[in-house]
C-alpha positions in Angstrom: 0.0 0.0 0.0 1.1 3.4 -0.6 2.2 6.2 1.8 -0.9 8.5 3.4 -0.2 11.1 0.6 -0.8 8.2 -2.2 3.2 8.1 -2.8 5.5 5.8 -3.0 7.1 4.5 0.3 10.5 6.1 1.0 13.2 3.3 1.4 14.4 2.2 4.6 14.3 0.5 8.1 10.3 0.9 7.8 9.4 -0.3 4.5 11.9 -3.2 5.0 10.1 -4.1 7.7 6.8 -4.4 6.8 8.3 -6.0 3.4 9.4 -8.7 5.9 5.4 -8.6 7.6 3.9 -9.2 4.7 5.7 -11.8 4.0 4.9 -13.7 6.8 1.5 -12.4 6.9 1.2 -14.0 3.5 2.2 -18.0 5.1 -0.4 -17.9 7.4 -3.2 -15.2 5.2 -3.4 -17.5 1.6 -6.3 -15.6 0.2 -9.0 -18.3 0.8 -11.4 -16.4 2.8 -13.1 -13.0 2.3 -10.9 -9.9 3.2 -14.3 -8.5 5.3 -14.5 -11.7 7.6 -11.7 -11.6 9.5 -12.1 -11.3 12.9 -10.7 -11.4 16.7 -11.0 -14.8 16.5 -9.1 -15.5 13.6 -6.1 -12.7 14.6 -6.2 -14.9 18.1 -5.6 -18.2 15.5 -2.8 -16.1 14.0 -1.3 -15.0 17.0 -1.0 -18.7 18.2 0.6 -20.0 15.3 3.5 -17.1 15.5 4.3 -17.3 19.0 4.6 -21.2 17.6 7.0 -19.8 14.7 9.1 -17.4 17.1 9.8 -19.8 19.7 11.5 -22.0 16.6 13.9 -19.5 16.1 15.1 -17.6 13.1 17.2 -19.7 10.1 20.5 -18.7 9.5 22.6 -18.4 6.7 24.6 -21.3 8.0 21.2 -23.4 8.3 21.2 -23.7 11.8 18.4 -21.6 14.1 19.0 -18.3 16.2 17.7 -18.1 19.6 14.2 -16.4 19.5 13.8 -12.8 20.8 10.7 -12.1 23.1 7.6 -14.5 23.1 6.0 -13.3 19.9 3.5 -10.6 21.0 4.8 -7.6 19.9 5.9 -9.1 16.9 2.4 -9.9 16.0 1.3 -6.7 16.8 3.8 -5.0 14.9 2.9 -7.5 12.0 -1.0 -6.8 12.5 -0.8 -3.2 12.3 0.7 -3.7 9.2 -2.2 -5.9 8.3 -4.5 -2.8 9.6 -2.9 0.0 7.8 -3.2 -2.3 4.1 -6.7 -2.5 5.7 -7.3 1.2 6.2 -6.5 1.5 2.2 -8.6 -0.5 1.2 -11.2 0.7 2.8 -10.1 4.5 1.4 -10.1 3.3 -2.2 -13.4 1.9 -1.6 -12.1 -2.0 -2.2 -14.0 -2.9 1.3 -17.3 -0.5 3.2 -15.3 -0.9 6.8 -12.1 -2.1 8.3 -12.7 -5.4 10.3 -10.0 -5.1 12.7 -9.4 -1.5 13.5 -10.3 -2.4 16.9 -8.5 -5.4 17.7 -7.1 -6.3 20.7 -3.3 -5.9 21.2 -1.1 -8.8 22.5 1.7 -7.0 24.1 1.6 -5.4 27.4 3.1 -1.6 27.3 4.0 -3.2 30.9 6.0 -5.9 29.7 8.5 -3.7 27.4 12.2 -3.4 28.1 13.5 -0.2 27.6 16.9 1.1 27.0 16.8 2.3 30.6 17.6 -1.2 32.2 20.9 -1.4 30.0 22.0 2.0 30.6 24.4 3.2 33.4 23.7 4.1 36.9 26.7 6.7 37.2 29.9 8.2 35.1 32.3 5.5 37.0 29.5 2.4 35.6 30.2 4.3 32.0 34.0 4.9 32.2 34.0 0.9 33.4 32.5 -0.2 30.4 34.2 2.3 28.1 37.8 0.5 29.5 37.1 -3.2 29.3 37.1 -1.9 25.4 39.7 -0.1 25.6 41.2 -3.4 27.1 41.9 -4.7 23.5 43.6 -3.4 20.6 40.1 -4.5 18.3 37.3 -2.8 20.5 39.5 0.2 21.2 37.3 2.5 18.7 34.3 1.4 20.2 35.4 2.6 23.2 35.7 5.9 22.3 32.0 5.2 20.3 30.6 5.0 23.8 32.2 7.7 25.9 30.9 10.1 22.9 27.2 8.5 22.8 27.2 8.8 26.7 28.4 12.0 26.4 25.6 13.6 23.1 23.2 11.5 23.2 23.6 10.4 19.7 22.5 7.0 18.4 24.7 4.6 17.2 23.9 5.1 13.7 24.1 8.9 14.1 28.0 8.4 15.7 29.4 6.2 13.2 28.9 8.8 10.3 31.0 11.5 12.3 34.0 12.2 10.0 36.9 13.9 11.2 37.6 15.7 7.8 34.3 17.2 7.5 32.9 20.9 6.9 30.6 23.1 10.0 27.5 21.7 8.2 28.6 18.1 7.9 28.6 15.2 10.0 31.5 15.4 12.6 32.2 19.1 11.6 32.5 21.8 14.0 31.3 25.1 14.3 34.0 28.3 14.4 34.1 28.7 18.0 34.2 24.6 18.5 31.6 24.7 21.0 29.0 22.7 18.2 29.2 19.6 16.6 27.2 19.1 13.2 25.2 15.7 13.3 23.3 13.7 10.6 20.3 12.5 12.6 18.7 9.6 11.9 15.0 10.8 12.3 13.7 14.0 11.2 10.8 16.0 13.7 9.5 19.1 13.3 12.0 20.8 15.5 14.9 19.0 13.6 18.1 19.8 15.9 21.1 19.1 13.2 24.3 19.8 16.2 25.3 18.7 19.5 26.6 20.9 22.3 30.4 20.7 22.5 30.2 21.1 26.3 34.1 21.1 28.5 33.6 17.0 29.3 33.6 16.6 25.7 36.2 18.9 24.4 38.5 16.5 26.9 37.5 13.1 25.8 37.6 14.9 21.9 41.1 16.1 22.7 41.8 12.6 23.9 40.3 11.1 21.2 42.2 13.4 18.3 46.0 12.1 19.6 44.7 8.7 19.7 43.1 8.6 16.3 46.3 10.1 14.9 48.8 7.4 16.7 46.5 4.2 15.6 44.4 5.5 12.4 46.5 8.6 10.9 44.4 7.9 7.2 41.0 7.2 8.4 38.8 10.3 8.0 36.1 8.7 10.2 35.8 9.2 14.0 35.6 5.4 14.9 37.3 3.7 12.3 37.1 -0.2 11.5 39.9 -2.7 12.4 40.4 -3.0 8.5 43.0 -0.1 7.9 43.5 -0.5 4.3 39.4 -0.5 3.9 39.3 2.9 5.4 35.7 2.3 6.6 34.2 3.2 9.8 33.1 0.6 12.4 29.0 -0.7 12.0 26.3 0.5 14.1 25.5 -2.8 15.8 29.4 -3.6 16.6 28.8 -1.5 19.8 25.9 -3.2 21.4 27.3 -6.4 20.5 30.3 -6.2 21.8 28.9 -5.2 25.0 26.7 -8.4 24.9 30.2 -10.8 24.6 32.2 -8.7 27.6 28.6 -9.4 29.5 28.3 -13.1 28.9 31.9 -13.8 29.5 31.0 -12.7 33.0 28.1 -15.1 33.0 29.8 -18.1 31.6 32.7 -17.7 34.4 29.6 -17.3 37.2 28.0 -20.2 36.3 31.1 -22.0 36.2 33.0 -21.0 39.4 30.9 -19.9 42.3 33.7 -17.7 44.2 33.1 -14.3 43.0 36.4 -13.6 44.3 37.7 -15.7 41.7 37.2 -13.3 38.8 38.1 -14.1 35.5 41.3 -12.6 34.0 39.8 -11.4 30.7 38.0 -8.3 30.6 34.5 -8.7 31.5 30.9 -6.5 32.2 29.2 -7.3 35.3 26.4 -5.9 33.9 24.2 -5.7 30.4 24.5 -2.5 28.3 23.5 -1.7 25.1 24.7 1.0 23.3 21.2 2.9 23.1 21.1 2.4 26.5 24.9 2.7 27.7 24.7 6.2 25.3 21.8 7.7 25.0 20.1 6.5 27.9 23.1 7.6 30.2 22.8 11.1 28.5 19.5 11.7 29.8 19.9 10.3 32.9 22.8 12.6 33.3 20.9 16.0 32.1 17.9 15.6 34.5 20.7 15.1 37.0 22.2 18.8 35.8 18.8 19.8 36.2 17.5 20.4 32.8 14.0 19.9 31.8 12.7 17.3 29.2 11.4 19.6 26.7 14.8 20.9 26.3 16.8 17.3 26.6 14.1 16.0 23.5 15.3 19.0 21.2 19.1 18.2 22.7 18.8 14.5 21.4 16.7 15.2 18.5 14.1 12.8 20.3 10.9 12.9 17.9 8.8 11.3 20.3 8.2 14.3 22.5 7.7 14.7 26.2 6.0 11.9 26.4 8.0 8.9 25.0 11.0 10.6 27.0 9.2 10.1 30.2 7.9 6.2 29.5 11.2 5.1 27.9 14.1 7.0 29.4 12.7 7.2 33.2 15.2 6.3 35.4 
């Protein structure tokens, strides 16, 4: 279906991802019944069958399954509302008189979300911890320098990785005269679009820190966090972060549920806790400005947050 204008759909995260809906929509949805009969009943049917299909597991490219994320009921939502806006176009082209499930009952709890609070920081000590078991190797070192900035802007990881040392005031990673703003490319657009980031004094250190660094281990990369591949001159992906995170995390676990001593603690590099780099980043920055005192009308335009108030408030509470 089209856009609410009648357009086409503008590539991206979104249309890949009801792409992928519809395609799953289209296993279980073969085109046997009427479009105007389905019901609560039937979306229940449905439901059941992709909890069923979730808790198989994803195939991999390797032919083996991943471990399932969540039961399955927000990802039937997220697939039924895709259902329900296809409906809601049909209905405006005059293909169907009324929309059968505009009012259907949704399967995940706004009380059973996890949000990027729980992985985030409690303090600057819990962030400059994690920042250094990645600073611990040679291969994670740019991604510890990708955290201390995230913590320290509020920028998401997709938003960090395009920063580029070499570029102009009004491009990503470029600084204004007086160096006290950072030009960002943000990954969502709002009506009060905030394109910079305040270059406040923690910042300027870790950037000053940052510059001799870059120059000592990647004096030809233009990009802020470059990639361990120095001849590719690319900068590192957005999930590398998050992931990483994950591995210093369950290396802590595996030695816990192996020896019982916490005194005993493992000589690798390891997290104690789960981050994520939304959370260890962005999260942190929040939690860190309501601390300073600022209010959350002005930390949404800081962060470019295009949720509002409200969103702030249910997702970034602390």
């Amino acid at each position: 279906y089209p856009s609410k204008r009648g357009g086409n759909r503008k590539p991206g995260k979104h249309l890949n991802a009801e792409e992928a809906y519809c395609k799953t929509l289209l296993e279980y949805f073969t085109g046997d019944a009427s479009a105007a009969d389905l019901d609560q009943d039937e979306l229940d049917n449905y439901h059941t069958w992709r909890v069923e299909k979730v808790k198989e597991g994803s195939l991999k490219k390797d032919g083996t399954r991943a471990l399932p994320k969540g039961g399955g009921d927000r990802t039937t939502d997220l697939e039924l509302n895709c259902l329900n806006n296809a409906y809601r176009w049909a209905v405006r082209k005059k293909l169907l008189r009324f929309n059968p499930i505009a009012s259907r009952v949704k399967y995940h709890a706004a009380g059973d979300a996890v949000h990027c609070r729980e992985f985030a920081p409690t303090d600057a000590d819990e962030l400059h911890e994690a920042a250094g078991a990645l600073f611990s190797s040679p291969r994670s070192e740019s991604l510890g320098w990708q955290l201390l900035y995230e913590g320290m802007t509020g920028l998401r990881s997709e938003e960090a990785v395009l920063l580029r040392t070499d570029a102009r005031p009004n491009q990503a990673g470029g600084l204004t005269e007086d160096g006290n703003n950072m030009c960002v490319r943000r990954a969502k657009k709002s009506l009060k679009y905030n394109p910079n980031i305040r270059v406040h004094e923690g910042l300027k250190a870790v950037m000053a820190a940052h510059k001799i660094w870059l120059a000592q281990r990647h004096p030809l990369s233009p990009w802020y966090f470059p990639g361990n591949d120095k001849l590719a001159l690319k900068h590192v992906d957005k999930g590398v972060l998050t992931k990483a995170l994950g591995r210093l995390h369950k290396r802590y676990l595996e030695f816990r549920e192996k020896e019982k001593d916490p005194k005993k603690f493992p000589k690798k590099p390891y997290l104690t806790r789960k981050y994520t780099s939304h959370g260890a980043g962005r999260a942190f920055y929040v939690y860190a400005r309501r601390c300073q005192g600022r209010p959350d009308p002005e930390i949404c335009y800081e962060i470019n947050h295009v949720g509002g108030v409200g969103t702030l408030e249910q997702g970034y509470a602390l």
